[in-house]
C-alpha positions in Angstrom: -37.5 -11.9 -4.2 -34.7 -8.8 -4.0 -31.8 -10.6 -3.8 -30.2 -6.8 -3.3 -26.7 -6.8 -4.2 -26.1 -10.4 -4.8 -25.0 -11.8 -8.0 -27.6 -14.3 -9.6 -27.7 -17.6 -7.8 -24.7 -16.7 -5.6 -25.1 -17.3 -1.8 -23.3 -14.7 0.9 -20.9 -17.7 1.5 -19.8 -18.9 -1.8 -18.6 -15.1 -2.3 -17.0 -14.8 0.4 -14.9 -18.2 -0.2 -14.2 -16.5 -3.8 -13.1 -13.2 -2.1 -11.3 -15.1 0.3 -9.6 -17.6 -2.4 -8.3 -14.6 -4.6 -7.0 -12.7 -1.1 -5.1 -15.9 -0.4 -3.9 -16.0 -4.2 -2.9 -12.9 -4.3 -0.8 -13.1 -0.8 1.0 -16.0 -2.7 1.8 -14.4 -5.9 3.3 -12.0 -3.3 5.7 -13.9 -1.9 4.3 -14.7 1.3 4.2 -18.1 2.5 0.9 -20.3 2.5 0.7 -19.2 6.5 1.1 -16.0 6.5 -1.1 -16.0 3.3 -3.8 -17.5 5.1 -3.4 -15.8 8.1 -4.6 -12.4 5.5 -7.0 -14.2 3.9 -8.9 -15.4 7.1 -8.9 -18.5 6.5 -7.0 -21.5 8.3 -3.7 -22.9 7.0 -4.5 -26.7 6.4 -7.8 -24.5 4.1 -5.6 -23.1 2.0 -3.1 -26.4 1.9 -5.9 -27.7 0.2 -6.9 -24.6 -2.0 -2.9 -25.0 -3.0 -3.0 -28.9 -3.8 -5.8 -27.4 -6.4 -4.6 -26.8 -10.5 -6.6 -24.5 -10.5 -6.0 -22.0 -7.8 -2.2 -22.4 -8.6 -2.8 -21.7 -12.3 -4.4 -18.5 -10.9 -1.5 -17.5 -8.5 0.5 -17.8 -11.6 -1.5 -15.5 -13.5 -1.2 -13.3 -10.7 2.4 -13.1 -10.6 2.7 -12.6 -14.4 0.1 -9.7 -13.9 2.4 -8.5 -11.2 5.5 -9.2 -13.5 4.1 -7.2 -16.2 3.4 -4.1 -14.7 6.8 -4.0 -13.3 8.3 -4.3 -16.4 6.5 -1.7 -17.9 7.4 0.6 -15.4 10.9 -0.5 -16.1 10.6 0.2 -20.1 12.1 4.1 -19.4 15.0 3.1 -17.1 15.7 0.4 -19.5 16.1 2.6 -22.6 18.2 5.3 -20.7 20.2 1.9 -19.6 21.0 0.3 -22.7 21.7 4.6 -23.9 23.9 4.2 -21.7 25.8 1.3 -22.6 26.0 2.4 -26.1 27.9 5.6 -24.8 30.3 3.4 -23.1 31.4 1.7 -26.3 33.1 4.7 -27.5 35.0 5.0 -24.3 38.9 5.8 -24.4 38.5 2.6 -22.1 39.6 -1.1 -23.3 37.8 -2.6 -20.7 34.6 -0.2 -19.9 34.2 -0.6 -23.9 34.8 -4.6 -23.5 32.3 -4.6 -20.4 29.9 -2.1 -21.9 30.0 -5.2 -25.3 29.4 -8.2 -23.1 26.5 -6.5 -20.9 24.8 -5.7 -24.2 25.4 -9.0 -26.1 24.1 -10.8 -23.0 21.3 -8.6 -21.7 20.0 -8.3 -25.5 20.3 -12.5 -25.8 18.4 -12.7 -22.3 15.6 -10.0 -23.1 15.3 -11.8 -26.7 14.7 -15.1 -24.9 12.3 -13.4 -22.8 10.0 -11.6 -25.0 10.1 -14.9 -27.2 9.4 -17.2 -24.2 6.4 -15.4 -23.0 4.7 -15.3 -26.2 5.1 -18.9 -26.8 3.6 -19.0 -23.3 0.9 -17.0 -24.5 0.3 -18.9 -26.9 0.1 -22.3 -25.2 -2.3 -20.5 -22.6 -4.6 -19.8 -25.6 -4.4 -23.3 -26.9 -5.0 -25.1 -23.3 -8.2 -23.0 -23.0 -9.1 -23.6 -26.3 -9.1 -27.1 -25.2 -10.8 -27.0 -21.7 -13.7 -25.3 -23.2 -13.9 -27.8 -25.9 -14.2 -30.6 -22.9 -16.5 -28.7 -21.1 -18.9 -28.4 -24.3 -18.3 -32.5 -24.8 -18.8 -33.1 -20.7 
């Protein structure tokens, strides 16, 4: 039987509640509320209360938003650079206090970007290690 553009043992319906859950995801990971999101997603608000109260869909939204994240940090990376150029100019101003403020923004923005960078790879690595560990229960179960 031609099952035409179907994927292997999927039914019209259980793609469409997939297309449907990652429309509603990605309206979250947006900002909008669970409503509104819902309202885009075509799907009624107390369904996607429920598709919330799931781990799983809200591990998903997350992932969204650190996809979403991501991107706009790279696009970011130039204005940053020119940025801290910047600052580093201003430390040789005639100045007292544009030198004193051009100091503090660096020694905080450098602590806070440090603290970033190491956060998400510990994050990272904890991702690895939790799915490490679901596939190992789903091999035992």
């Amino acid at each position: 039987m031609n099952r035409g553009n179907r994927a292997e043992g999927q039914t019209v319906a259980h793609r469409g509640r997939r297309n449907a859950d990652e429309t509603l995801a990605l309206a979250v990971a947006s900002g909008q509320t669970l409503r509104d999101a819902a309202q885009q997603a075509g799907i009624g608000e107390r369904t996607a209360s429920r598709r919330w109260a799931d781990p799983a869909f809200r591990r998903r939204v997350s992932e969204l938003r650190g996809d979403m994240v991501r991107r706009s940090l790279g696009r970011m990376a130039d204005g940053m650079t020119e940025a801290a150029d910047v600052l580093r100019q201003l430390l040789a101003a005639q100045s007292e206090s544009v030198r004193l403020g051009a100091a503090r923004s660096l020694l905080e923005l450098g602590s806070k970007l440090r603290e970033s960078v190491e956060l998400e790879e510990e994050i990272g690595k904890l991702r690895q290690i939790i799915g490490e560990l679901q596939g190992e229960q789903q091999k035992q179960g």
